[in-house]
C-alpha positions as CSV (number, residue, x, y, z in Angstrom):
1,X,45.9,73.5,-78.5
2,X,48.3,71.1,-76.6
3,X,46.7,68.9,-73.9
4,X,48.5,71.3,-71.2
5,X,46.4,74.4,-72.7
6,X,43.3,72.2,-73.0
7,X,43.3,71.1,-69.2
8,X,43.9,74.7,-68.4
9,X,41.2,76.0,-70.4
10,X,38.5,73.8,-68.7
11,X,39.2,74.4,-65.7
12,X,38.6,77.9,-66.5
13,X,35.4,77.1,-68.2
14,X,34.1,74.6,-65.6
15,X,31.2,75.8,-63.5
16,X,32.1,73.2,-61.1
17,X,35.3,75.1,-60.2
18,X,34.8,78.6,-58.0
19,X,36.0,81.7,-58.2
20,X,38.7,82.0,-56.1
21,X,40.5,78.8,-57.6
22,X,40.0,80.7,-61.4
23,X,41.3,83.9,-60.0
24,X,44.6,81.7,-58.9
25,X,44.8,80.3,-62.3
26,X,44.1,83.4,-64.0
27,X,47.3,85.0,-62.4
28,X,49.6,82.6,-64.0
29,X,48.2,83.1,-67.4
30,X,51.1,84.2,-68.7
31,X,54.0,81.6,-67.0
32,X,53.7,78.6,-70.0
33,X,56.1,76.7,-67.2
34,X,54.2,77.1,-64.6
35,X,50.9,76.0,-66.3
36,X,52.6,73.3,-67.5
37,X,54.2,71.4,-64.5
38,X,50.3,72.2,-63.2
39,X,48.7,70.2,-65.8
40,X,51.0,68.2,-67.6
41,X,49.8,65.0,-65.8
42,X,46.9,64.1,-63.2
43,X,48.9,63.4,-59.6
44,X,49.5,59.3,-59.6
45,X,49.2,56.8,-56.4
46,X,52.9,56.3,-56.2
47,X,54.0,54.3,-52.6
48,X,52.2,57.1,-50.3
49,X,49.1,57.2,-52.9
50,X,48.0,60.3,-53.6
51,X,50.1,63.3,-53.1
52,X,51.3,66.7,-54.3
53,X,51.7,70.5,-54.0
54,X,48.4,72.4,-52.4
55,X,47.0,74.5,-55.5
56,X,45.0,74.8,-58.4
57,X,45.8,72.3,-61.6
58,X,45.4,68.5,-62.2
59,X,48.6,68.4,-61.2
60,X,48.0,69.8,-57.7
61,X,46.4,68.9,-54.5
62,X,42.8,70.6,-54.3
63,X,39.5,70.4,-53.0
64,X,39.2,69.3,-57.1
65,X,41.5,66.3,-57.5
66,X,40.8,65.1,-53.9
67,X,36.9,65.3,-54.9
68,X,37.5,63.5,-58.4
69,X,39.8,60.7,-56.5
70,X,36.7,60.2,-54.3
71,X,34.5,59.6,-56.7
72,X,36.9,56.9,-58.1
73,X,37.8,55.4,-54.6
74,X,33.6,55.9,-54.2
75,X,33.1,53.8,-57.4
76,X,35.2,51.2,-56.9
77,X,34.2,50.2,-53.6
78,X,30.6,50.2,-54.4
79,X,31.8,48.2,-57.4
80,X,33.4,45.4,-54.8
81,X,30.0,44.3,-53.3
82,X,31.4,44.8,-50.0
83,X,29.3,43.7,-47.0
84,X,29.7,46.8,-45.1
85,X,30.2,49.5,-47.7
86,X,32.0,52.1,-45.4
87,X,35.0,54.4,-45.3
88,X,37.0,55.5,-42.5
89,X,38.9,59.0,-42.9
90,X,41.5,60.5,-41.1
91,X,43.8,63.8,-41.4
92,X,47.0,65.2,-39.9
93,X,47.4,68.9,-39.0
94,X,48.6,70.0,-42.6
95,X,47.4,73.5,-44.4
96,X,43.5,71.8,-45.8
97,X,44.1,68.6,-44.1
98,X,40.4,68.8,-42.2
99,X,39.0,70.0,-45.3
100,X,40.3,67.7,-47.7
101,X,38.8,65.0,-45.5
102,X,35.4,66.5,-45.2
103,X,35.4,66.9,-49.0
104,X,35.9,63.5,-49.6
105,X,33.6,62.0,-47.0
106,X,30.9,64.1,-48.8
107,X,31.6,63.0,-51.7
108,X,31.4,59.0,-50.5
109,X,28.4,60.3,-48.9
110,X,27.0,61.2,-52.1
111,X,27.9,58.0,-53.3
112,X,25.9,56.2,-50.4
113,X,28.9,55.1,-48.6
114,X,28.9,55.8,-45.8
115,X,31.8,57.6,-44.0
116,X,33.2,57.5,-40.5
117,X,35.8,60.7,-39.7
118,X,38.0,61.8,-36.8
119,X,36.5,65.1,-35.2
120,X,40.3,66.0,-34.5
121,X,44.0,65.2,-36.1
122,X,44.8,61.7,-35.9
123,X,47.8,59.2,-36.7
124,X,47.7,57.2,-40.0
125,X,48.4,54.1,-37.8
126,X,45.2,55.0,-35.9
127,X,43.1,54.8,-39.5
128,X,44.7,52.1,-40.3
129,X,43.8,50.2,-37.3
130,X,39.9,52.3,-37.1
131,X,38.9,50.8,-41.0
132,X,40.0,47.0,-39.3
133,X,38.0,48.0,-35.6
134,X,35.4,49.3,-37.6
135,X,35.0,46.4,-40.3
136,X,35.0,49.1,-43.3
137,X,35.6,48.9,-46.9
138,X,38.2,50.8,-47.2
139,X,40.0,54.3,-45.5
140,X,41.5,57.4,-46.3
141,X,44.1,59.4,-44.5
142,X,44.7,63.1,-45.4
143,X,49.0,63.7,-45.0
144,X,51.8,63.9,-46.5
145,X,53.9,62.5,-43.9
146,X,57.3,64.5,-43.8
147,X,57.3,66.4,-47.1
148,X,57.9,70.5,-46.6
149,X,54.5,72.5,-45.5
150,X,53.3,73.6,-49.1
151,X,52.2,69.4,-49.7
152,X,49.4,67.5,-48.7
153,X,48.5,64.1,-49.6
154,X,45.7,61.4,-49.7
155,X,47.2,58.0,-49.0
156,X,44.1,55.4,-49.6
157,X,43.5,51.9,-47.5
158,X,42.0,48.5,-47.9
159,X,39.4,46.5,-46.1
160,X,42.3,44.9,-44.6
161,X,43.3,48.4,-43.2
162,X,46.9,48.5,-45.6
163,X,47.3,50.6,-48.1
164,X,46.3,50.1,-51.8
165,X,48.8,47.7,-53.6
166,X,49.3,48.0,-57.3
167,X,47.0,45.7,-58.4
168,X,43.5,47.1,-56.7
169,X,45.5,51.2,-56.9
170,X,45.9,50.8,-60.8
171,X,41.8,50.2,-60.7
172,X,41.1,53.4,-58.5
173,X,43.1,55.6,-60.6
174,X,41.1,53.7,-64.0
175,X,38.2,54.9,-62.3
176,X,38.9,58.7,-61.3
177,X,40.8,59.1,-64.8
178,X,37.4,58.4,-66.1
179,X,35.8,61.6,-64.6
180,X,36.5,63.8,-67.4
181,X,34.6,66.9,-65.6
182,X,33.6,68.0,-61.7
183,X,30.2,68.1,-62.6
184,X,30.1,64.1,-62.5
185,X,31.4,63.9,-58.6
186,X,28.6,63.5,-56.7
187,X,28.5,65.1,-53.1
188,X,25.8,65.8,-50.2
189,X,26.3,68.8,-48.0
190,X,27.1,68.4,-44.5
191,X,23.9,68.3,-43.3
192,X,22.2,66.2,-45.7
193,X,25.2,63.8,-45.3
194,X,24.9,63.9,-41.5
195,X,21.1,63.7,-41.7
196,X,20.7,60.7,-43.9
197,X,23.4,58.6,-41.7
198,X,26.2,58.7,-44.2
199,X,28.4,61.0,-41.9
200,X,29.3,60.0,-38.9
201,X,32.1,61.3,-36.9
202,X,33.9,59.1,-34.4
203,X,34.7,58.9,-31.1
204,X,37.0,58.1,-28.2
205,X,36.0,54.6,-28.2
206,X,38.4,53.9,-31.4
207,X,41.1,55.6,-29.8
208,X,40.5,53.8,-26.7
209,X,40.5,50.4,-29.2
210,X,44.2,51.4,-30.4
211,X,45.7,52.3,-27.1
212,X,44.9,48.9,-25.8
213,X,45.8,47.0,-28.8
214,X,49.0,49.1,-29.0
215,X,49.7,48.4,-24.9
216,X,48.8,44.7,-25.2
217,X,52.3,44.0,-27.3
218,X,54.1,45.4,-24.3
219,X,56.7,43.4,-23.5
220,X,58.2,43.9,-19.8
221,X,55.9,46.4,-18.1
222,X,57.0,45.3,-14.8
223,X,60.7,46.3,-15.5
224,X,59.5,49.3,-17.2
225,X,57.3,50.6,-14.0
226,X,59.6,49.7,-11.8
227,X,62.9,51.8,-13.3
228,X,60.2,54.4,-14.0
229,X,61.4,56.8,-11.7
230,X,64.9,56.7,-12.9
231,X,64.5,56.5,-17.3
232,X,63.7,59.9,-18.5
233,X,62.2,60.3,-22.0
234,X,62.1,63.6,-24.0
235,X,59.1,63.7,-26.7
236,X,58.6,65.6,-29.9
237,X,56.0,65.0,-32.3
238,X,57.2,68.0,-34.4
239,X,53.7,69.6,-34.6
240,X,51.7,66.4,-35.6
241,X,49.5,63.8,-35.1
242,X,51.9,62.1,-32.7
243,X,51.4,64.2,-29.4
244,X,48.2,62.8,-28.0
245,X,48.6,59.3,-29.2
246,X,52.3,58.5,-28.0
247,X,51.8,59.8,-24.6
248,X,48.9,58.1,-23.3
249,X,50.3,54.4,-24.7
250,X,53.9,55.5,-22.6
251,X,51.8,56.4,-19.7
252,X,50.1,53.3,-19.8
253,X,52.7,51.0,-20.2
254,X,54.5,52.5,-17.0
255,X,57.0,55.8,-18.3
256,X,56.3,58.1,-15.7
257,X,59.4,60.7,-16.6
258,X,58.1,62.1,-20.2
259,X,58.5,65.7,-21.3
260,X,57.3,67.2,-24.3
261,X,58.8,69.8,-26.2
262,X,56.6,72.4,-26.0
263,X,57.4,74.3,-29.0
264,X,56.9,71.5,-31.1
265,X,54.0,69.9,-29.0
266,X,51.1,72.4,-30.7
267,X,50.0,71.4,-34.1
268,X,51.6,73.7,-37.1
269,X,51.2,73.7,-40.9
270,X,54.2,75.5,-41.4
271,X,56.3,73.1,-39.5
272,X,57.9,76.5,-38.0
273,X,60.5,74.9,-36.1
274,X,63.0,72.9,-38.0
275,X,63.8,73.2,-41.7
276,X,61.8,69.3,-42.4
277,X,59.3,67.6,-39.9
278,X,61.7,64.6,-40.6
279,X,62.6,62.3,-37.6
280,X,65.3,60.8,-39.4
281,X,67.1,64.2,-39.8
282,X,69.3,65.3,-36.6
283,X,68.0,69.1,-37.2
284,X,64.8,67.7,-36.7
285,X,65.6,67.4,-32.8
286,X,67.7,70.6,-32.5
287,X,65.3,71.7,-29.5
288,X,65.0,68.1,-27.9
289,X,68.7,67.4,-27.8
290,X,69.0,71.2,-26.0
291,X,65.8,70.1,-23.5
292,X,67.7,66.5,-23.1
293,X,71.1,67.7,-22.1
294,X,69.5,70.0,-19.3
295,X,67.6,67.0,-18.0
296,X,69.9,64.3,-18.8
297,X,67.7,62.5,-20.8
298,X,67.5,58.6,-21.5
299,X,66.2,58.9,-25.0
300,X,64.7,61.3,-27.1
301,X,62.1,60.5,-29.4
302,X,60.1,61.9,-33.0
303,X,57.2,61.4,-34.7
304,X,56.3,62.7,-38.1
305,X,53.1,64.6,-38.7
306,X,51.1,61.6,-39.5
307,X,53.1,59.5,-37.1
308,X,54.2,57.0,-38.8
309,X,57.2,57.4,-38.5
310,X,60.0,57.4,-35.6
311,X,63.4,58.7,-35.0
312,X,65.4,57.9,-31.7
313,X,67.9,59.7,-30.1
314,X,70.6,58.0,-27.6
315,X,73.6,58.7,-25.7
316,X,77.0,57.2,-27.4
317,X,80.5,56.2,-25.8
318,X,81.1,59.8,-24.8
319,X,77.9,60.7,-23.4
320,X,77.1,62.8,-27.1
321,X,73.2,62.0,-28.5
322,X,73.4,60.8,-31.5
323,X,70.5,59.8,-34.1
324,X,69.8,56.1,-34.5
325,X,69.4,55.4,-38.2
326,X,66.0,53.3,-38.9
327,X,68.3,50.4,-39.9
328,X,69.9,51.0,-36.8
329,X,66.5,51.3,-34.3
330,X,64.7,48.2,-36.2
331,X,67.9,46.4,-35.0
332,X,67.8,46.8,-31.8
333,X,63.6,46.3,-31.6
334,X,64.1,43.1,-33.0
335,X,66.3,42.0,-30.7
336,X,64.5,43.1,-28.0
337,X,61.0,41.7,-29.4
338,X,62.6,38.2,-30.3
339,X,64.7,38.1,-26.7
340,X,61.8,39.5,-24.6
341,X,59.3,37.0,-26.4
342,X,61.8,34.0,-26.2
343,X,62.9,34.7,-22.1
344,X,59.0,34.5,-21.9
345,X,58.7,31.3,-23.7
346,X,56.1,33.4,-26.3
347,X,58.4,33.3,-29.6
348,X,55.7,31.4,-32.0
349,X,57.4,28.2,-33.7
350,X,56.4,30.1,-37.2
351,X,57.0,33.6,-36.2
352,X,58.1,35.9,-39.0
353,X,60.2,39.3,-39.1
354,X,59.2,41.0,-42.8
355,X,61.3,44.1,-44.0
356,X,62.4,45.8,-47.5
357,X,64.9,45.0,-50.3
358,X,67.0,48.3,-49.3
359,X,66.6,47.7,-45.3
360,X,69.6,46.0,-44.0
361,X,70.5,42.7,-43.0
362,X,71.8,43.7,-39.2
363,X,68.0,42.8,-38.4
364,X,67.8,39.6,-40.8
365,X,70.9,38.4,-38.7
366,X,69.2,39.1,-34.9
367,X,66.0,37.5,-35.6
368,X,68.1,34.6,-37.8
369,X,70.1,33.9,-34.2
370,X,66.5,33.6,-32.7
371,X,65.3,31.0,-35.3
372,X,63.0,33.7,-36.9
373,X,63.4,34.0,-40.7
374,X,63.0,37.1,-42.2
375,X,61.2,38.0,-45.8
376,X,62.0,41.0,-47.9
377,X,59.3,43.1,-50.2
378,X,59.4,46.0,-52.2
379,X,59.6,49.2,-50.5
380,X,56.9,50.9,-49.0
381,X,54.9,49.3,-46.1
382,X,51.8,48.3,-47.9
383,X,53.6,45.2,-49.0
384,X,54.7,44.6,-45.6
385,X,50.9,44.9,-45.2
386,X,49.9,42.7,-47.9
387,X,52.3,39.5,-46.3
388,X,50.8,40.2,-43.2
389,X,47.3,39.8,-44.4
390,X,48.4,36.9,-46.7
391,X,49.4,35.0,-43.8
392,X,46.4,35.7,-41.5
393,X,44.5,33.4,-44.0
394,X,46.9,31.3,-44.7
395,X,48.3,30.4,-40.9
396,X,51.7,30.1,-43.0
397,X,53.7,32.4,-40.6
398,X,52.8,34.6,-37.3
399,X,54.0,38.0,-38.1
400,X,56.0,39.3,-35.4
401,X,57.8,42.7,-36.9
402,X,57.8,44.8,-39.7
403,X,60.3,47.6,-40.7
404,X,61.8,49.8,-43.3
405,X,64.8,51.7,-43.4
406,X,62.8,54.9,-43.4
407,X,61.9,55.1,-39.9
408,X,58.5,52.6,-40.1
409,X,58.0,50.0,-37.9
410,X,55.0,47.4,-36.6
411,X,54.6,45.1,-34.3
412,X,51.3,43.1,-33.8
413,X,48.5,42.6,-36.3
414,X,46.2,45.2,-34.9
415,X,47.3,47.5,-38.0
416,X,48.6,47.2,-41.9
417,X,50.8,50.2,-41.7
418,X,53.7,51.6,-40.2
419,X,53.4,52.9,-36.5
420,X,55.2,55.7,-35.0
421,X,53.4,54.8,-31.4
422,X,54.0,51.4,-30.9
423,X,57.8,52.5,-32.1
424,X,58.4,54.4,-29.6
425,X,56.6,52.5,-27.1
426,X,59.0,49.6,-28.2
427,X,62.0,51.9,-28.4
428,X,61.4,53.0,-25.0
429,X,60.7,49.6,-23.2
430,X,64.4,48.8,-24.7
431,X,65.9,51.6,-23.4
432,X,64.4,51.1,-20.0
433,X,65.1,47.5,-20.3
434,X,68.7,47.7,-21.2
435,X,69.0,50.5,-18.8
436,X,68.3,48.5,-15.9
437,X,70.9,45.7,-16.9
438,X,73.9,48.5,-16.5
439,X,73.3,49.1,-20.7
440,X,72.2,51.6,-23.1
441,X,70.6,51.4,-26.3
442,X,74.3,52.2,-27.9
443,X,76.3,49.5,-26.0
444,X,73.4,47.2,-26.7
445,X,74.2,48.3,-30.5
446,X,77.8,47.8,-30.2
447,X,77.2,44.0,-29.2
448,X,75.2,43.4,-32.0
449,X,77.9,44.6,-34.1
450,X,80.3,42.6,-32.5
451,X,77.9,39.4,-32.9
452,X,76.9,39.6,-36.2
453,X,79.0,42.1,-38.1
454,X,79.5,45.7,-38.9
455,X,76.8,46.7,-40.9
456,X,76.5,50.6,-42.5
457,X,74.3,51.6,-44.7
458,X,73.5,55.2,-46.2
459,X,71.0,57.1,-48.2
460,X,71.7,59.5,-50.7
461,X,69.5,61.4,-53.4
462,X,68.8,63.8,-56.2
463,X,66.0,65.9,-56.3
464,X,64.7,67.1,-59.9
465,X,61.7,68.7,-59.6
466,X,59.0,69.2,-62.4
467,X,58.5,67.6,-65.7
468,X,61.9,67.6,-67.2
469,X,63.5,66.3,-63.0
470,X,60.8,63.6,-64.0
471,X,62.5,62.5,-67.1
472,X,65.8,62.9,-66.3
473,X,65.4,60.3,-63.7
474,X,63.9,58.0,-66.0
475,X,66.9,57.9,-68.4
476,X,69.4,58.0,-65.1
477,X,68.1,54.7,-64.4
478,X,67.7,53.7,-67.4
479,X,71.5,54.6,-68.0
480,X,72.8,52.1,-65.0
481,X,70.3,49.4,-66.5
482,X,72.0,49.5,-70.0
483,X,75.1,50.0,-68.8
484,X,75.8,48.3,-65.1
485,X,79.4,48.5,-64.0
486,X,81.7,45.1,-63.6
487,X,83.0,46.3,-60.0
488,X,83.8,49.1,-57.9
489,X,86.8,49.6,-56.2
490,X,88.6,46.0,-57.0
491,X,85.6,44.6,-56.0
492,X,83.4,42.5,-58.8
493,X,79.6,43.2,-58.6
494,X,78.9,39.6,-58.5
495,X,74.5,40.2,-60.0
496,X,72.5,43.4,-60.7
497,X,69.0,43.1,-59.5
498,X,66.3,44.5,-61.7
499,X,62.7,44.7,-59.8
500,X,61.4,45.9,-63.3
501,X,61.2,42.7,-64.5
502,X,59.9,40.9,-61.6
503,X,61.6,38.6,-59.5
504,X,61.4,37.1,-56.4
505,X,57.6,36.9,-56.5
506,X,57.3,40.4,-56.1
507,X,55.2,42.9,-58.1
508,X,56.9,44.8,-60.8
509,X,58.9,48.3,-60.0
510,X,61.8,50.4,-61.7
511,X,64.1,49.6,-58.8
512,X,67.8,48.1,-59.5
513,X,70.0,46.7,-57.0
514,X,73.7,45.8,-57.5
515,X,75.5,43.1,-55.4
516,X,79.3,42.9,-55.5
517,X,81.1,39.6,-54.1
518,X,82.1,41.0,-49.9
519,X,78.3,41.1,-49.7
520,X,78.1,45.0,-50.3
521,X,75.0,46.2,-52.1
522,X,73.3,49.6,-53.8
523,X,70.3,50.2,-54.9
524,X,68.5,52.8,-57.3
525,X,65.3,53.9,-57.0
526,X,63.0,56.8,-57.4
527,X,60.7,58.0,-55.3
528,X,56.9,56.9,-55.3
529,X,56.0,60.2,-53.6
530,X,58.6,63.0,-54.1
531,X,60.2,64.1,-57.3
532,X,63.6,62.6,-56.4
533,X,65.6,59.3,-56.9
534,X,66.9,57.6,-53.9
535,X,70.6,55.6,-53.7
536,X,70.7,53.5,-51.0
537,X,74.0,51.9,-50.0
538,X,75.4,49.0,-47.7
539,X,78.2,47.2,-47.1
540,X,79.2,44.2,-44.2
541,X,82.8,44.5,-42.6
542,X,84.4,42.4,-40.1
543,X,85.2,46.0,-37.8
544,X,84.1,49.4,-37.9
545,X,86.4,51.3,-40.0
546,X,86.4,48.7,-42.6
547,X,82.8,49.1,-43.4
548,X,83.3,52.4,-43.2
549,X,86.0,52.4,-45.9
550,X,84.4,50.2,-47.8
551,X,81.2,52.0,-47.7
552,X,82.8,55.5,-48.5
553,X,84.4,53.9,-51.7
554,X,80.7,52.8,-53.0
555,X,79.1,55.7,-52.7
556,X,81.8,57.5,-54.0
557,X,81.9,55.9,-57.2
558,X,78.0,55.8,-57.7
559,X,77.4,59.5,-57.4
560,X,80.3,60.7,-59.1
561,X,78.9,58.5,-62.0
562,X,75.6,60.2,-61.3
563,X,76.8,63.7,-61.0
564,X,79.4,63.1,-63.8
């Protein structure tokens, strides 16, 4: 019997596992493929941690794997000796979100850890910041961010409110892979969790922590409650955790002109509205750009279900909205940030801006202009995290701003992840800001163009689902690593970058990179948390339509090599 067929088999057997899930595996019996891309593999921490398709299988998101993940997350935090051995949890408004969360705050709870949970749906930023507020071991958030309505996730934090590197992830999943049967996760019932101590659910004081720590990186509330009247803001949180959060911090800080869309306002599982819950997607704000144009908006902004992320909407040359990519929206916040701080004579001597290997440079150059230097780590924000914590003990730098391409963004060290809020906050207080010298956020763009250079950049990718997609992307990377190309379109790719083998100081991933001599770059790299590999592409040109060009003939080249 193959390992496939043995997994199967026990979960069929287990008396752990009820009824109903045995009756779901029962009905696929017969589909060898199905079975298989269920239990091939246990789901892996990737970038986002833990995350997958909701259903029965090791391979699946279920009350099962989120329970046995527990129990591993459980173990090794008791195993740290941690002064306040606590867990914070959080969910979004996914199918099982609230119940995935309960089952692993009983399970902690069974482990005598004790766990503090949101009563409602809450923003990963806001766990993030709750398991620092709170001075706990460790958090959980239950989301799977943007992915399409049949996924869920379980993305898992440090004590210093980040989420798990490599280094400490590798010794969570050591630990659940060791809990060869259900039977061995140990769990307390609601009420005995609740009436030992070891459940406790949280209240408005957090939140009432994290809009003040969000508020106090305001820059220029004055200016901001003074054009208040006259800067209208359209919202969508696209049925997520963004609703509640993002409209009491732009309250507070002075936006008095902020309408929600109210079909998207309501938390949904199904994501009913748009075809992805994705902010960096124009479909995304289909019904926003309609509610703008009535009004004659300012800015529209997005939040993902977990919030995040945030996508911005603005008003070009011809009055058209058009979607700020998150290379292009970092921009502009760190220009803002660095001028507003400088003018106020609050730009630290030390300050740092950190951002990814595949973000580009158009921020590097701003904050450069402002003396700030700027660091690079791998993608996904928890390394941004980890620098941020690394210099709060060392005093080496004061981190000022964190982003990545994909639409995440800090400011402030009141957090270790990405935060849709404080984005739009910051987004917003730009627009208002800019608004008020004669400007908008495109003009304000355009200058920076014209300052430091036309930079474009593009994302493109593959998506090969199941076992075999898994596989194939393996040996497509493998393929460009054996075999790199000596230029592209006349030009010579002057170094190929290969993260695999770690350089730069940074921790070891199956990312490549190519440079070419005009300072033009693209990157390969698949995904940590969906079954697809991502191209990223960017290119430097002294005007508009020669990056363009120059950009076109890159990705050109790459993906017909990749579609062949």
């Amino acid at each position: 019997m193959t390992r496939v067929q043995t997994e199967y088999q026990l979960w069929l057997q287990d008396p752990a596992v009820d009824e109903q899930t045995k009756q779901e595996l029962r009905a696929i019996r017969d589909d060898e493929r199905e079975i298989e891309d269920r239990f091939y593999k246990d789901l892996e921490f990737g970038t986002g941690g833990l995350r997958g398709v909701i259903g029965a299988g090791t391979n699946r998101i279920n009350v099962y794997t989120v329970g046995r993940a527990s129990q591993g997350l459980a173990s090794y935090v008791n195993g740290t000796g941690a002064a306040n051995p606590a867990i914070v949890l959080a969910y979004d408004s996914r199918h099982m979100s609230p119940e995935f969360a309960l089952e692993a705050a009983l399970v902690f709870a069974g482990n005598g850890i004790k766990a503090y949970l949101f009563q409602t749906l809450h923003a990963t930023p806001q766990l993030s910041f709750a398991v620092r507020y709170l001075g706990a071991a460790a958090g959980v958030v239950v989301t799977a961010s943007h992915n399409p309505p049949e996924y869920n996730g379980y993305k898992v934090y440090g004590a210093d409110g980040g989420q798990l590197v490599p280094e400490f992830a590798e010794q969570v999943i050591d630990l659940v892979q060791s809990i060869d049967s259900f039977d061995k996760v140990k769990k307390l019932s609601q009420e005995e969790a609740e009436a030992q101590g070891l459940l406790a659910w949280l209240g408005d004081d957090v939140d009432q922590a994290y809009i003040q720590a969000v508020t106090a990186i305001s820059q220029n509330p004055d200016v901001i409650k003074e054009i208040s009247d006259d800067f209208r803001v359209i919202f969508t949180p696209l049925h997520g955790a963004g609703n509640v959060p993002v409209r009491e911090v732009l309250k507070a800080v002075g936006f008095g002109q902020v309408r929600v869309v109210a079909e998207q306002e309501l938390p949904d599982p199904q994501f009913s509205t748009v075809k992805s819950p994705n902010p960096e997607e124009r479909e995304a704000f289909t019904l926003a750009i309609a509610q703008a144009k009535d009004w004659n908006a300012d800015i529209i902004i997005g939040t993902d279900p977990d919030a995040d992320r945030m996508g911005a909407v603005v008003k070009d040359a011809n009055g058209e909205y058009v979607v700020l990519t998150g290379n292009q929206s970092g921009a502009i916040i760190v220009n803002y940030l660095l001028s507003s701080m400088k003018e106020r004579g609050t730009l630290p001597a030390n300050g740092v801006v950190i951002k990814t290997i595949v973000t580009s440079e158009l921020g590097a150059a701003v904050a450069n202009h402002y003396g700030i230097p700027t660091l690079n780590t791998l993608t996904g924000f928890k390394y941004i995290g980890e620098k941020m914590s690394q210099f709060e003990k060392t005093g080496e730098h004061t981190f000022l701003f964190g982003y990545e391409e994909s639409y995440g963004y800090l400011a402030g060290s009141y957090a270790r992840d990405k935060d849709a809020v404080i984005a739009a906050m910051l987004i917003a207080e730009a627009a208002a800001f800019y608004k008020k010298q004669g400007k908008t956020l495109y003009e304000v763009l355009q200058g920076l163009y014209e300052s430091f250079g036309y930079f474009l950049e593009k994302l493109e990718s593959r998506t090969l689902k199941g076992k075999d997609g898994v596989e194939q992307i393996g040996r497509m990377v493998e393929a460009w690593r054996t075999n790199p190309p000596a230029e592209i379109g006349g030009t010579r790719v002057s170094s190929v970058e290969d993260y695999a083998q770690g350089i730069q100081d940074l921790p070891r991933e199956n990312v490549l990179k190519f440079k070419l001599e005009d300072g033009s770059w693209f990157c390969l790299r698949p995904s940590g948390t969906e079954p697809k590999i991502k191209f990223y592409f960017a290119v430097q040109g002294a005007t508009g339509p020669e990056a363009a060009k120059q950009l076109d003939s890159i990705i050109q080249y790459v993906l017909n090599r990749v579609d062949g």
